[in-house]
C-alpha positions as CSV (number, residue, x, y, z in Angstrom):
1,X,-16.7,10.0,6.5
2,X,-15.7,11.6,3.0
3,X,-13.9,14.1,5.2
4,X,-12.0,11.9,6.8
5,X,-11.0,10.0,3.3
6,X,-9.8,13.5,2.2
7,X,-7.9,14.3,5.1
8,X,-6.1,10.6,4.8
9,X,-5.5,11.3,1.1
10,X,-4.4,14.6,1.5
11,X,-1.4,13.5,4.6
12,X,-0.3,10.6,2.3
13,X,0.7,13.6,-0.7
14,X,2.3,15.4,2.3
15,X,4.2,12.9,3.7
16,X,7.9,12.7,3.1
17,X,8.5,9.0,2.4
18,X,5.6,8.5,-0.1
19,X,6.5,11.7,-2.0
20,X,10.0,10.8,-1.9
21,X,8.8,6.9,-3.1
22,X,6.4,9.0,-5.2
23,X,3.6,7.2,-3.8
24,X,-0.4,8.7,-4.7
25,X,-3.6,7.5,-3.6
26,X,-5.6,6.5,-6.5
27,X,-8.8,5.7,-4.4
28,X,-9.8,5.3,-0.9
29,X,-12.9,4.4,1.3
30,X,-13.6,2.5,4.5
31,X,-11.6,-0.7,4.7
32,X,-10.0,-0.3,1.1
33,X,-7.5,1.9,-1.0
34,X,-5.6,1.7,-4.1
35,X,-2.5,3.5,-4.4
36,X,-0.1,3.5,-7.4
37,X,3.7,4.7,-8.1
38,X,6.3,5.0,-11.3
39,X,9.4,2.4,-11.0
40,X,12.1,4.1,-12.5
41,X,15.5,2.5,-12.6
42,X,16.2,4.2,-9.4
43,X,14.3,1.5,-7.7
44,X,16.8,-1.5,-9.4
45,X,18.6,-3.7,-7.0
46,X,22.1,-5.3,-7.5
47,X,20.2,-7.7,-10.1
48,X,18.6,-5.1,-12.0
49,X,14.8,-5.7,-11.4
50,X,12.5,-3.6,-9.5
51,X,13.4,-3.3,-5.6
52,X,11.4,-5.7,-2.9
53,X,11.3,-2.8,-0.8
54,X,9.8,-0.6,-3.2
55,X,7.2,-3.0,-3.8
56,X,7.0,-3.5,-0.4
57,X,6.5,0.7,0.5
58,X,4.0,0.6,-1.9
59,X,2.1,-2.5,-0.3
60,X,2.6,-0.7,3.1
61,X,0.8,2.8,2.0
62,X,-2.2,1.0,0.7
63,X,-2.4,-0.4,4.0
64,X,-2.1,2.4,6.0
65,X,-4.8,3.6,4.2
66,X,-7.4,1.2,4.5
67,X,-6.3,0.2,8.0
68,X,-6.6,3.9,8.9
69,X,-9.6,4.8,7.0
70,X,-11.8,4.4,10.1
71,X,-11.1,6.9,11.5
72,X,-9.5,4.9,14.7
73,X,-5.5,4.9,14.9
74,X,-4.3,1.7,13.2
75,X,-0.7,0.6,13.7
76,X,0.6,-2.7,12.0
77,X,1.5,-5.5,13.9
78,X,2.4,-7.4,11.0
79,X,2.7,-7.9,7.2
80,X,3.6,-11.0,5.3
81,X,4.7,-10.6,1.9
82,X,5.0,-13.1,-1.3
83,X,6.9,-11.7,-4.0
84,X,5.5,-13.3,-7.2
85,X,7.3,-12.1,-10.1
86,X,9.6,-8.8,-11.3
87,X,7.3,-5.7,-12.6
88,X,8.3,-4.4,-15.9
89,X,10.9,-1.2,-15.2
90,X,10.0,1.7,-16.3
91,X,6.3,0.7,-15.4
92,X,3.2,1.5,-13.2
93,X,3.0,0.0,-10.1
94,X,0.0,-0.8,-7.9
95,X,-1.1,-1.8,-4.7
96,X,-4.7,-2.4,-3.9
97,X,-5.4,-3.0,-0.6
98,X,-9.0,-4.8,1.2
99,X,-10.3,-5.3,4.7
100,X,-10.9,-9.1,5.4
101,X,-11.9,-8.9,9.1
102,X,-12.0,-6.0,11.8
103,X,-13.0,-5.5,15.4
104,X,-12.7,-3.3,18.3
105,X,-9.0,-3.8,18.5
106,X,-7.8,-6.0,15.3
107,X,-8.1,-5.4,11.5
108,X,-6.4,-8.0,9.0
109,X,-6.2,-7.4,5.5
110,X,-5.0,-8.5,2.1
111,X,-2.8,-6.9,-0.5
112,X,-2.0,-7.5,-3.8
113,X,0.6,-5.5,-6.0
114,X,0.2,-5.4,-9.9
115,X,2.0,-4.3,-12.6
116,X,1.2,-1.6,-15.4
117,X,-0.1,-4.7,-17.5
118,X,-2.1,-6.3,-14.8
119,X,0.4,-8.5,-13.7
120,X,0.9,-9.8,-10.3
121,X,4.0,-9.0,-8.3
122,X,3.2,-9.7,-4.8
123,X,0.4,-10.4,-2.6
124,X,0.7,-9.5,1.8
125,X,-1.3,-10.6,4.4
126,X,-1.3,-7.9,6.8
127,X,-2.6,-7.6,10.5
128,X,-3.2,-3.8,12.1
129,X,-3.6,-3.1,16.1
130,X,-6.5,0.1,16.5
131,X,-5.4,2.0,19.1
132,X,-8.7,3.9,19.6
């Protein structure tokens, strides 16, 4: 199974939208991961705070991850996101995401993004289809 962690880690620093989010996996095994990123003020929106959909891409990755850390094709159906407060910019963000229930066909999941001091910013309840 460690292989299979690597290989996940290793496509996620390949892939063209997290390097261009400048997303990393901090940690991953079967039904969890931890990713983090930088907010820099190219993630501001029109109000100056950090980007929802930054936050958001970060949530997502962490998901992939753990959804996909099977080693079964996991797709998501859904994601429901709470956005709970601003993260300080310039900052660390993090998204730590944990398996809640899986079968055959269905894997659902929570997520929770936190900033550099701990913080929470958001929290996603999200729901895979395993294609496998």
């Amino acid at each position: 199974m460690s292989e299979l962690i690597e290989a996940l880690k290793q496509k996620v620093q390949e892939e063209p939208f997290a390097k261009k989010m400048g997303i990393s996996p901090v940690e991953v095994k079967e039904g969890y991961a931890l990713v983090e990123m930088e907010l820099g003020e190219e993630f501001l929106n029109i109000h100056g705070i950090a980007h929802g959909g930054a936050i958001f891409s970060l949530m997502d990755s962490a998901f992939e991850l753990a959804s996909n850390s099977h080693g079964v094709v996991a797709v998501a159906l859904t994601m429901s996101v709470v956005f709970h407060r601003a993260p300080k910019v310039p900052g660390i963000l993090r998204a730590e995401a944990k398996e809640v229930s899986l079968s055959k066909r269905i894997g659902t999941y929570y997520i929770e993004a936190r900033d550099s001091e701990g913080g929470l910013v958001a929290t996603c309840q999200a729901v895979v289809y395993r294609k496998g």
